[in-house]
Structure formats: structure tokens, C-alpha cells
PATORDO-348395 format. One record per residue (C-alpha): residue in three letters; chain; x, y, z. Coordinates in pm, 1 decimal. Example, Ala and Ser with C-alpha at 12.3 -4.5 7.8 and 13.67 -1.06 7.14 Angstrom:
<pts>
Ala;A;1230.0;-450.0;780.0
Ser;A;1367.0;-106.0;714.0
</pts>
This chain:
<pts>
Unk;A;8433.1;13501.2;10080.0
Unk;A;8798.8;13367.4;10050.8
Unk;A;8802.2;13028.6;9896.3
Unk;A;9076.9;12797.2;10008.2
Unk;A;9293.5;12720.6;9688.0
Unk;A;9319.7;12316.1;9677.1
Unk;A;9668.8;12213.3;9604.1
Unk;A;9773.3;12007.0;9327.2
Unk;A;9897.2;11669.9;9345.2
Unk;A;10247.6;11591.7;9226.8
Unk;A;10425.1;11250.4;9158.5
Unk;A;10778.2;11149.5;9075.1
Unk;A;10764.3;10870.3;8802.2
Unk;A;11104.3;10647.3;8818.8
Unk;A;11176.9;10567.4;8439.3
Unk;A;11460.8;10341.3;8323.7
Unk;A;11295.8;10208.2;7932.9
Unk;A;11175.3;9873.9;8137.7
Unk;A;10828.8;9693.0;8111.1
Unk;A;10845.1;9773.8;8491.7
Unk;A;10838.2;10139.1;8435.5
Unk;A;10607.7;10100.6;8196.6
Unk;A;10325.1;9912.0;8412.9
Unk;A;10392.1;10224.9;8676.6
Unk;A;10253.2;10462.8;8395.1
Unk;A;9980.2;10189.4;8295.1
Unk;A;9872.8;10197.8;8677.1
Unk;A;9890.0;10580.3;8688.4
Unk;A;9662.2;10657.4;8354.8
Unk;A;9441.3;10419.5;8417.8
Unk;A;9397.7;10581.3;8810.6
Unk;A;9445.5;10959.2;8714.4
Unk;A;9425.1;11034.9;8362.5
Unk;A;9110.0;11233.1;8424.4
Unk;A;9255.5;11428.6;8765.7
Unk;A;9325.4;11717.8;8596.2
Unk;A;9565.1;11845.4;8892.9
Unk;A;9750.8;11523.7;8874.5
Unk;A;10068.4;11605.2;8765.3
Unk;A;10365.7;11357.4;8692.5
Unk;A;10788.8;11418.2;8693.7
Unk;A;10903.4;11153.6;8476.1
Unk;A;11277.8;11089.1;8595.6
Unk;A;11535.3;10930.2;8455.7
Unk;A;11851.8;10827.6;8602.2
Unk;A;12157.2;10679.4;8445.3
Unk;A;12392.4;10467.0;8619.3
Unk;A;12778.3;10440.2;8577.3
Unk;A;12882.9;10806.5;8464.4
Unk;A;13151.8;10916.0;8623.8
Unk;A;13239.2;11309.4;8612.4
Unk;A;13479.7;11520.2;8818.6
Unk;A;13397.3;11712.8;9115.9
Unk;A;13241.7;12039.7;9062.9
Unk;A;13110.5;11967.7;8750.1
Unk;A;12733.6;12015.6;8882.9
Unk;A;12798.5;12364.6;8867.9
Unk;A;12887.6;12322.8;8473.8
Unk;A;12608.5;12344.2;8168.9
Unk;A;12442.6;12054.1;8032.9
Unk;A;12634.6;12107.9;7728.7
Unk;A;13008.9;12151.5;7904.9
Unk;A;12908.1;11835.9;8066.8
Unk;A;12815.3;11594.8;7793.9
Unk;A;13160.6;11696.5;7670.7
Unk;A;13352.9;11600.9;7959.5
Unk;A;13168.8;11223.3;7932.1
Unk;A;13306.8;10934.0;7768.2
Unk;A;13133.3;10840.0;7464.3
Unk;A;12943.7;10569.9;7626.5
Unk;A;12824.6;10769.7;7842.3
Unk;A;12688.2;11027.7;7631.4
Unk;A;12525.9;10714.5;7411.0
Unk;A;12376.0;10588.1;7758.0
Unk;A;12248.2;10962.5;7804.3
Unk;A;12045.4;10936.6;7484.3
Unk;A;11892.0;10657.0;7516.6
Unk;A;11767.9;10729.1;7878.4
Unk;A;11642.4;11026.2;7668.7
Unk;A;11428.3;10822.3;7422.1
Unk;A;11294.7;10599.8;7750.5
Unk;A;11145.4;10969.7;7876.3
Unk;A;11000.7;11037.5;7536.1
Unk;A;10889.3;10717.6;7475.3
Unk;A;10721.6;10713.5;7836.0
Unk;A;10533.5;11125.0;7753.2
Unk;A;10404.4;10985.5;7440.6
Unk;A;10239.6;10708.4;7641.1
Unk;A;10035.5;10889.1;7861.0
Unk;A;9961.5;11134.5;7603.1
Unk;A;9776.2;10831.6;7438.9
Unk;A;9603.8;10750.8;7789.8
Unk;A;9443.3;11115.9;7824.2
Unk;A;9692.3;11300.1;7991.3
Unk;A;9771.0;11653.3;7885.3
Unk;A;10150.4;11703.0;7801.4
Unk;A;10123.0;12000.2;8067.4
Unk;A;10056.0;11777.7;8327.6
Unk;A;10383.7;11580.5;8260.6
Unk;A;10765.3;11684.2;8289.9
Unk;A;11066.5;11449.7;8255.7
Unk;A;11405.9;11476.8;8365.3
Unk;A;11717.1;11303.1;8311.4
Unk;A;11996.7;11327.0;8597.8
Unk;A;12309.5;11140.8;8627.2
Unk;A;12286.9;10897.7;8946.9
Unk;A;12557.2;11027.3;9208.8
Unk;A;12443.4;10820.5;9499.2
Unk;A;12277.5;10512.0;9439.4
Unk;A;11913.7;10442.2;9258.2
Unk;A;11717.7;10500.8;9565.6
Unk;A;11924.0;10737.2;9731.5
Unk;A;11875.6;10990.0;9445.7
Unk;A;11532.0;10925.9;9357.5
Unk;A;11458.7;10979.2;9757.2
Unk;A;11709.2;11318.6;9713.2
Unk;A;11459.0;11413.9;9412.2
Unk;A;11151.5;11341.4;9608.2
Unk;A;11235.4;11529.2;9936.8
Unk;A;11395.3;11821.9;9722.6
Unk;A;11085.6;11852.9;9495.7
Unk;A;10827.1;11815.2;9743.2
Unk;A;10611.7;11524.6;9592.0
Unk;A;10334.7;11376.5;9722.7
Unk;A;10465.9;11013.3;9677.8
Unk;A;10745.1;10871.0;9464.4
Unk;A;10625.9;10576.1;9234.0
Unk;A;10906.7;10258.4;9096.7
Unk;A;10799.1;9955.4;8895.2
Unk;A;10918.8;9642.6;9088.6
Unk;A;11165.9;9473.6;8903.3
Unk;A;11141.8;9056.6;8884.1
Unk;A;11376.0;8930.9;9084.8
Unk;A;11264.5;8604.1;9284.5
Unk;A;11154.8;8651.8;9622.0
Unk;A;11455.5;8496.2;9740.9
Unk;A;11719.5;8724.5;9585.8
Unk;A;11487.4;9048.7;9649.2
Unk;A;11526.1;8875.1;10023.5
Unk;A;11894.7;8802.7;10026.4
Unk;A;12036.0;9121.0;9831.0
Unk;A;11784.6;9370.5;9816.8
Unk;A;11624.8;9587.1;9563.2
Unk;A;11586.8;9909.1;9457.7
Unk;A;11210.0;9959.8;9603.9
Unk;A;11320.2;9785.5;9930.0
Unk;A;11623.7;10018.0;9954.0
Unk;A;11404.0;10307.7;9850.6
Unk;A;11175.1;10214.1;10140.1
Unk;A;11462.7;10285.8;10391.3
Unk;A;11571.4;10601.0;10253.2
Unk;A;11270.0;10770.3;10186.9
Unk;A;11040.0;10763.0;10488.9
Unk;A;10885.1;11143.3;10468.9
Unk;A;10778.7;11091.1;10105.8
Unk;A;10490.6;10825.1;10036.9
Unk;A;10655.9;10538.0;9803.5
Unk;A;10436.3;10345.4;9550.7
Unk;A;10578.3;10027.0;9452.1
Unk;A;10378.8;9905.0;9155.9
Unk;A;10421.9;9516.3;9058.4
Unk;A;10236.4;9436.5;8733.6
Unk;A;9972.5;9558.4;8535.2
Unk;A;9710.5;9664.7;8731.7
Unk;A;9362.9;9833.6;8663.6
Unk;A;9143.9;9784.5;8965.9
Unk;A;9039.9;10070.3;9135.8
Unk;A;8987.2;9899.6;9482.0
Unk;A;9161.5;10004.2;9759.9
Unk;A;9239.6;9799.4;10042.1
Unk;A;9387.2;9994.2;10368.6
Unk;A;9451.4;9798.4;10690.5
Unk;A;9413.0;9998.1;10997.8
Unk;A;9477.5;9877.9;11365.5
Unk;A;9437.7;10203.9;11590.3
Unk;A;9748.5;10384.9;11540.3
Unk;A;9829.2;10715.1;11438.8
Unk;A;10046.8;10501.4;11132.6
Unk;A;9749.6;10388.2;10961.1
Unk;A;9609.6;10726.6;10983.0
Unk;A;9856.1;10883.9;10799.7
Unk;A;9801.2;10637.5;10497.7
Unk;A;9480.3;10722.0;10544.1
Unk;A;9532.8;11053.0;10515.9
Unk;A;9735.7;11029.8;10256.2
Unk;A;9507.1;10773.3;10021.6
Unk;A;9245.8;11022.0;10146.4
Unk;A;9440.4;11364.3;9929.4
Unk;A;9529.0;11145.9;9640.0
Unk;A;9199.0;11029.6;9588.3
Unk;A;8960.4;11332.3;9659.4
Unk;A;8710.4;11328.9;9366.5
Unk;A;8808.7;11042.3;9194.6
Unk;A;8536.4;10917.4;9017.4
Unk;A;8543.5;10520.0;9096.1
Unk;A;8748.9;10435.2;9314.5
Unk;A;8655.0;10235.9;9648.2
Unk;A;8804.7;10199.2;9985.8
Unk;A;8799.0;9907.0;10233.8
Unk;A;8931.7;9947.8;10564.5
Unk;A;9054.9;9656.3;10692.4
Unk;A;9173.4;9501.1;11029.9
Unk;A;9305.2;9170.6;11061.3
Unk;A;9304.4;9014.3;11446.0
Unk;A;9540.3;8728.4;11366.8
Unk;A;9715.2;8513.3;11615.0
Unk;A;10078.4;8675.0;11551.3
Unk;A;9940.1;9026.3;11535.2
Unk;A;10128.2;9309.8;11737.6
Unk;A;9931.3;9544.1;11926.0
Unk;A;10003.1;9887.6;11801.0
Unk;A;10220.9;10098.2;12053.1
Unk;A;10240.5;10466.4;12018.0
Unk;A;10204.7;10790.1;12291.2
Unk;A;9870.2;11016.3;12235.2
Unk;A;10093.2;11277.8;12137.3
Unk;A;10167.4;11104.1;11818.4
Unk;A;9857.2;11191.7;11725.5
Unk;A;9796.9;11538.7;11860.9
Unk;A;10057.8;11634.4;11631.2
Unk;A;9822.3;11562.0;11334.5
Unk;A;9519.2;11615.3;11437.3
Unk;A;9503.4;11790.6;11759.4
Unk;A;9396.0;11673.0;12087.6
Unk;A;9055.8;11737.6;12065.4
Unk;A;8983.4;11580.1;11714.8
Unk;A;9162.2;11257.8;11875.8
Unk;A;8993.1;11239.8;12154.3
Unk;A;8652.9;11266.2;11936.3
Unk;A;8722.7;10980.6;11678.5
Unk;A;9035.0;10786.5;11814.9
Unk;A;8989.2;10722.7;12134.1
Unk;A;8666.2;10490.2;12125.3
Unk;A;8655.1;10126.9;12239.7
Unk;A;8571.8;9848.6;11979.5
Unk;A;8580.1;10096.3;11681.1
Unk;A;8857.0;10089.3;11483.9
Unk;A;8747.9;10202.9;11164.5
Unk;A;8565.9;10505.1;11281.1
Unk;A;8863.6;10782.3;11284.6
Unk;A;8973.4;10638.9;10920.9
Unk;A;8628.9;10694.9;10795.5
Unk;A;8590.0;11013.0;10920.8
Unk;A;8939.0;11148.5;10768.6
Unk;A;8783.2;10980.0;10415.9
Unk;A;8467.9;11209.4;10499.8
Unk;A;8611.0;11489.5;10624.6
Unk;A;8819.1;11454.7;10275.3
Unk;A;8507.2;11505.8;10091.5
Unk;A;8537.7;11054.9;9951.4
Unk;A;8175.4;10950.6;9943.9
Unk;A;8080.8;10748.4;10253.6
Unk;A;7902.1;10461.8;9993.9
Unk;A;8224.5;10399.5;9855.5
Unk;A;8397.5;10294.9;10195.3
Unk;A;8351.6;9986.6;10304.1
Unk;A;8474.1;9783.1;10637.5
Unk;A;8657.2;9430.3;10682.8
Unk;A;8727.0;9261.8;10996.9
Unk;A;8892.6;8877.3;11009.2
Unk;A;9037.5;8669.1;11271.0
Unk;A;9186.1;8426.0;10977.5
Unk;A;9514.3;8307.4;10965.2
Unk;A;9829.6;8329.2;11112.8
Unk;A;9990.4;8641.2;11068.4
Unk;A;9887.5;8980.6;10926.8
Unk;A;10081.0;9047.2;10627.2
Unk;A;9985.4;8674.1;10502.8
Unk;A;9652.7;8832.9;10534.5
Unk;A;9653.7;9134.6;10400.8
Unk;A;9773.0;9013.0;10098.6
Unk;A;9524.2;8715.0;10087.7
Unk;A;9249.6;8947.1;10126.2
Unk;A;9396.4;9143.3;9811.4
Unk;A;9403.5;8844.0;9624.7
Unk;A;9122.1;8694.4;9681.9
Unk;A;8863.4;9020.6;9636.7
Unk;A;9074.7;9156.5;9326.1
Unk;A;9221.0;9456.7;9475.1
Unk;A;9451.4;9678.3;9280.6
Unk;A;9637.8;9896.8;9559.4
Unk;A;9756.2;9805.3;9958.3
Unk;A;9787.8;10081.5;10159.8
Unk;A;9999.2;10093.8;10412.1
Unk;A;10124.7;10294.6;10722.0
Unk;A;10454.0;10244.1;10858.1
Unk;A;10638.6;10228.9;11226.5
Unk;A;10860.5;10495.4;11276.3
Unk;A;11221.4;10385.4;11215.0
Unk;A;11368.7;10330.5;11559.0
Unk;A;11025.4;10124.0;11616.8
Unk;A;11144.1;9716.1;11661.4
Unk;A;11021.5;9516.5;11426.5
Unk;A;11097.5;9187.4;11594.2
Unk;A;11196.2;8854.2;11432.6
Unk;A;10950.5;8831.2;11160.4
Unk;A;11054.4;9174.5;10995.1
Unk;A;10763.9;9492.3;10997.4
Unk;A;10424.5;9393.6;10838.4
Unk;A;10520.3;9664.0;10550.5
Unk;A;10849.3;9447.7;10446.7
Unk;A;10686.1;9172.7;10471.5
Unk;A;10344.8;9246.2;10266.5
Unk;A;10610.3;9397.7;10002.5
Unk;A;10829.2;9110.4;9984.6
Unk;A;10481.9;8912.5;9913.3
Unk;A;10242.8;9095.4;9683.0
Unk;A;10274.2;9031.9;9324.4
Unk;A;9993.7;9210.7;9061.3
Unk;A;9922.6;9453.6;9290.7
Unk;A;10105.4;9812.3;9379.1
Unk;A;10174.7;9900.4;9777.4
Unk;A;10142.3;10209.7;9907.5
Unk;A;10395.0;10265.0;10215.6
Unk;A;10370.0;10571.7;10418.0
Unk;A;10575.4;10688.7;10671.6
</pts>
């Protein structure tokens, strides 16, 4: 009997020497140090090297002596962040086999390379540290994981803010084929893990959009008939999530369901819900891009531009 080969999971680590950085591979161990097919690229990119056109075609070695000695000095030291960062997870249980690192020079922008990398590479999900700004610079000017969020919509991001070690899950879900990719998604990374726990969640607030998609965005997953089995039921909108956990092989006693009517608005929700039941990851499906968001901004940007000590997971 042929036995389907399951594939391995891969992530690309964002590294720049920062405590930020460094709760990402806190939040990783602590998750998947003992997933033996977890493997991590640790990637490093440094800013404000400037070399001439064609020189990506040149050795590493031709290249470090075409940069300015600042340069190569800023090279190094991005260097010792990747060592630094190998020799931490080493501590937390993970196998140097399971880890690689990388150091490129940034040609585009932060998140325009590290979405480059991800696409190129084929990760499962690309994971960056939040860095502090205030809520109201991250809304005026931007950041990094916001701008990483536009650029990167067929690769999973993981934004991770703080040091986090719960193992609790919480996954809104509303109907749509969106949510179901997250759960599909939560679903591979989590297949025999050990602990972890899932609550699918639905919040019927007053603000709340009703979901608008056409059948055939789901066909295209799942096929028509599995759809039509577990989607299309009235009053049950946690029963196609569950059965993509099940059919994932995540124990049924470990998922749990949450409906509220509370509050205002669903991403104020969401991230009460996370706060006040200590969970450690939000996972989240997102609107295709040409998909209004209205006034208020997409749930996603919003629950992101909100959650502090937790890490989001946006798909899609």
C-alpha cells in the first residue's frame, strides 16, 4: 500500500538583532520545538547598501568588495543577529538541521523582499516581530507588518507582538470561504501538536458585515460536493471549520465553540475575547483585495492595529 508522504512545514523567520525578533523565535520554540518537520529560514536583511546593477550575478566575495566599509561592518553584524538567533533555538530544543539563515541585501523595501523571499521559497507563512511604535504612528505612517500585509497575500503572515506562550487558539469564522482558509491553514500547521487548543469563534455584533462571496469560491477548495455537505447548512457556522480540524486529524476535544452578540463591532471583539480568556494566537482569514472594506477599514487591519501580547495570523 502507497503511503501518502506528509509534507514538511516551512517558515521564514524575519531577523534584524531586535527584542522583536527575538519574541518571534520565543513564540516559535515554545509552539514547535518538538515538531520535528518544523523547519525555520532565519533571514536577515540589511538596509541602505547600495551596489551597481548586475552585481547579483557576482560572488559573495566580489560583492563585499565592491561595498563601502560601512556596509560591509553592517553585513557582519546582521551576521552575528543570525547566529545569535540559531544558538537560541538550539537552547529551546530545536535541531540545528531544522534551521537555516540567510543574509540578503534589501533591494526593494523590508516587506517587499521578505514577501519576494516568501513567494520564491514557497513557505507556509512568513513570521515578523511587531515593532513598538504607538498605535497612532503605526496608523498614520505605517509599518513594516502592515506593509507586509499588502504585499504578501498568497503567503500566510504571522505578526507576533510580545512574548507569548499560550497555546490557545482563537479563530473567528462567519461562513465564508475566508475563514476557511485560516482554518485550513491553522489546521496544517498544527496537525499533531501536542497541546494546543482551538476555539472557533463568531461574533454577531451590531456593526458586523455579512460575508459576501459566490459558491464558486469555495468549489475551488473544496469541491462542490464537500461544500454543499458542510457549508451550506442553516444556523451552523462552526460545522465546516470543525470538520476541516477533523478531517486534519486535530482531536475533536480540543476544539471548542464561541458565539457572542457583545459589543459594537467585531474586531473590538475579537480582540476582547483574546484578552480576556488568555489566548496566545488570532487567526484570521482575509477579503480578497479588490473586496471594499468600507469606512471602518477590514476587520484584519483593524484587529492588527489593536492586539498587543498576542501574535495574528492573517491569511489570504
Amino acid at each position: 500500500m502507497n503511503v501518502k508522504p506528509v509534507p514538511s512545514r516551512k517558515l521564514l523567520v524575519a531577523i534584524d538583532g531586535s527584542r522583536h525578533s527575538r519574541n518571534s523565535l520565543h513564540y516559535l520554540a515554545r509552539l514547535f520545538a518538538g515538531q520535528l518537520d518544523v523547519h525555520f529560514c532565519l533571514l536577515s536583511l540589511v538596509t541602505w547598501v547600495s551596489l551597481p546593477p548586475g552585481s547579483e550575478w557576482l560572488s559573495e566575495a566580489e560583492r563585499l568588495n565592491m561595498m563601502r566599509p560601512e556596509s560591509r561592518k553592517r553585513l557582519v553584524t546582521h551576521r552575528g543577529y543570525l547566529q545569535s538567533s540559531v544558538d537560541y533555538l538550539v537552547k529551546q530544543g530545536i535541531a540545528r538541521e531544522r534551521i537555516e539563515q540567510e543574509v540578503q541585501i534589501c533591494r526593494d523595501s523590508l516587506a517587499g523582499d521578505l514577501a519576494h523571499e516568501a513567494r520564491r521559497g514557497l513557505y507556509d507563512a512568513v513570521v515578523l516581530g511587531r515593532r513598538g511604535m504607538t498605535k497612532l504612528e503605526e496608523l498614520l505612517m505605517g509599518s513594516v507588518s502592515a506593509s507586509l500585509l499588502e504585499k504578501c497575500r498568497t503567503v500566510p503572515s504571522w505578526i507576533i507582538d510580545g512574548e507569548i506562550d499560550s497555546h490557545r487558539f482563537l479563530v473567528p469564522v462567519d461562513g465564508s470561504p475566508y475563514a476557511l482558509l485560516a482554518v485550513d491553514h491553522l489546521a496544517f500547521m498544527l496537525r499533531d501538536h501536542p497541546t494546543a487548543e482551538i476555539t472557533l469563534f463568531h461574533s454577531n455584533t451590531i456593526l458586523a458585515e455579512q460575508p459576501r462571496f459566490q459558491p464558486e469560491d469555495c468549489h475551488r477548495h473544496w469541491g462542490a460536493a464537500w461544500c454543499a455537505r458542510h457549508l451550506e447548512r442553516p444556523n451552523d457556522l462552526f460545522h465546516a471549520p470543525r470538520q476541516i480540524l477533523k478531517e486534519s486529524g486535530f482531536p475533536a476535544e480540543r476544539i471548542y465553540e464561541l458565539k457572542t452578540a457583545k459589543g459594537f463591532e467585531p474586531s473590538r471583539q475579537i480582540i476582547r475575547q483574546a484578552l480576556i480568556d488568555g489566548y496566545g494566537t488570532i487567526v484570521l482569514g482575509r477579503r480578497g483585495p479588490d473586496t471594499p472594506k468600507g469606512f471602518f477599514r477590514g476587520v484584519s487591519d483593524r484587529v492588527l492595529l489593536m492586539a498587543e501580547q498576542v501574535a495574528v495570523w492573517v491569511v489570504g
